[in-house]
Residue, then its C-alpha position, 0 to 999 in steps of 0.5 A: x544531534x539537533x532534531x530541529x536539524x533533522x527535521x529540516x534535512x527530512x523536508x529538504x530531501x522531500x521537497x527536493x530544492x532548499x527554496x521549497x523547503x524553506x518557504x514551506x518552514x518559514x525560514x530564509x534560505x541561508x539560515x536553512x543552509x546553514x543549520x544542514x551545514x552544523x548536520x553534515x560537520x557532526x555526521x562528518x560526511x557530505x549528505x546532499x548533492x546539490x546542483x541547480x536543479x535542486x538538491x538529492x542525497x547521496x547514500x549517507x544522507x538516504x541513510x541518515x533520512x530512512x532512520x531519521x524518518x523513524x525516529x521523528x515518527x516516533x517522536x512524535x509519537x511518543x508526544x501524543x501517548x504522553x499528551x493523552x487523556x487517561x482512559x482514552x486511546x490517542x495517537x497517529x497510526x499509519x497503515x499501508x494497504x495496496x489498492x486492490x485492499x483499499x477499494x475493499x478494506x479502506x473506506x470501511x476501515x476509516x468509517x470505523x475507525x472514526x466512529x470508535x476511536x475519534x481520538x486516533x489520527x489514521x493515515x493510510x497509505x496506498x502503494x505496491x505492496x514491494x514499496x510497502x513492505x519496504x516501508x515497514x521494514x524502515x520502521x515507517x509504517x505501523x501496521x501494513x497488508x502485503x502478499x508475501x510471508x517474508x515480505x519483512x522478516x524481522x516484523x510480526x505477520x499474521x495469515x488474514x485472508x486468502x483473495x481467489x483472482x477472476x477474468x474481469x471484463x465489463x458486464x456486455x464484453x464481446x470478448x467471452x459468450x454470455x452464457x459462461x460462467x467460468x472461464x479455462x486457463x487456456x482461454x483466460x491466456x487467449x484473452x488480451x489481458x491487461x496486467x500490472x507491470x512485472x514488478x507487480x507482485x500479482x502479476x508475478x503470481x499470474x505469469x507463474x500460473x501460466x508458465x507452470x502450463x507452458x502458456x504464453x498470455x496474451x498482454x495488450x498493455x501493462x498498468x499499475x494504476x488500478x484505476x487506469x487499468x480497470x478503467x481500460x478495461x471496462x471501455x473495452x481494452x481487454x480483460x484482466x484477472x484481479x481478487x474481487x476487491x478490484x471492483x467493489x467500488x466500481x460497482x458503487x460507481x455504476x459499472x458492471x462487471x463480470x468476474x469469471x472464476x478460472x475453473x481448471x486451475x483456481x488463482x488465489x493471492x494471500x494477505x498477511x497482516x504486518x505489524x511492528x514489534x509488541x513491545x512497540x505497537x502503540x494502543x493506538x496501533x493496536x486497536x486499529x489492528x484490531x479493528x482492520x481484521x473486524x472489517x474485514x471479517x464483517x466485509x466477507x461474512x455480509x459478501x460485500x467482499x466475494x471470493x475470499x476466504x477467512x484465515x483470521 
């Protein structure tokens, strides 16, 4: 099989329409055609659908694409390791880190690694962490931070660190008296909450807590976006209940917060740190592996990273 072929079957699908993809490959539009004509005899199955709105997959060609994914990665890859000087640790490592984890790990981490290994080529990724475990079990990640124990079975996990969730409102919320420093789970219930959406593994883990207490939250609206649903609540929505990392940046932006503790009955989420197998863990990989857990240690030892606790 031609990987140039696969190449561009993988940018087609990603482009979603043969004319985009062949503007950004420099190839005209019938040769293009042509070459994902050659795939589809040699798979001997249709592999794109395609309509005048573009082109989409059908279940072999997502298929064909989750692996192909792999194998160019690794490809390529393999072409940096083999490129690399001597003595020095080269190569492109992708991490995939939820949002909540990015406003506290990704910056810190990038600065890191920038300055103790100029020569590797970070690539963070942020999304739900069902999306990212997803996408470690496609082989398309190298290392990733996800809230379930068997979130990718087959791959390696290590317990990092356990995140305590608080009430978060503004600082001069009307919504809880100034003098509290803790909140009830029946008064955080009472509040209008903000959450994720129930496809949102912390949403989940909230819903379990109060339905374990027969209480029915009071959501005023649902929101993946962190940023749109912190911004909400700080212009006054409602309250919400995150880790602390949730508003580590925002404080760096001048908000001002309130992060109540749940003093009945404490919520806490862990973080497992996911890796691809040893024997396929690159030095790259492994050093940014290292690292992540460095950052993190650093992060909550200094307390620039609040209710958190070590499990690494």
């Amino acid at each position: 099989m031609d990987l140039r072929q696969l190449r561009y079957f993988a940018h087609v699908i990603e482009c979603g329409s043969l004319s985009k993809a062949s503007r950004q490959l420099f190839i005209s539009q019938p040769a293009l055609s042509q070459q994902l004509g050659k795939l589809e005899d040699e798979v001997g199955k249709p592999l794109l659908n395609r309509s005048s709105k573009g082109v989409i997959p059908t279940d072999n060609g997502l298929a064909l694409y989750d692996h192909a994914k792999f194998m160019l990665r690794q490809l390529d890859q393999a072409l940096i390791i083999a490129r690399q000087e001597a003595g020095e640790v080269h190569g492109m490592v992708t991490v995939g880190l939820p949002a909540t984890t990015v406003s506290a790990l990704g910056l810190p981490l990038v600065q890191r690694i920038r300055e103790r290994y100029p020569s590797i080529l970070l690539n963070v990724v942020e999304g739900m962490s069902g999306h990212l475990g997803q996408m470690m079990r496609l082989g398309q990640l190298d290392l990733a931070v996800l809230f379930s124990r068997d979130a990718a079975p087959d791959l390696t996990a290590e317990p990092l660190l356990e995140e305590e969730l608080f009430v978060m409102l503004p600082r001069h919320s009307p919504l809880v008296a100034k003098r509290r420093t803790s909140l009830t789970i029946v008064e955080a219930a009472a509040l209008p909450l903000i959450l994720p959406t129930s496809t949102h593994g912390l949403r989940r883990r909230i819903a379990a807590e109060f339905e374990q207490r027969n209480l029915r939250a009071h959501i005023v609206a649902e929101i993946d976006s962190l940023s749109l649903l912190m911004g909400c609540v700080y212009n006054g929505m409602g309250a919400t209940i995150k880790p602390m990392a949730a508003i580590l940046l925002e404080g760096e932006r001048g908000k001002e917060w309130r992060a109540l503790p749940i003093s009945d009955a404490p919520i806490s989420r862990r973080n497992y740190l996911y890796s691809i197998s040893p024997m396929r863990l690159s030095p790259a990989a492994a050093a940014v592996g290292k690292e992540l857990k460095e950052t993190a240690r650093q992060l909550v030892e200094s307390g620039a990273w609040r209710g958190v606790e070590l499990l690494t």
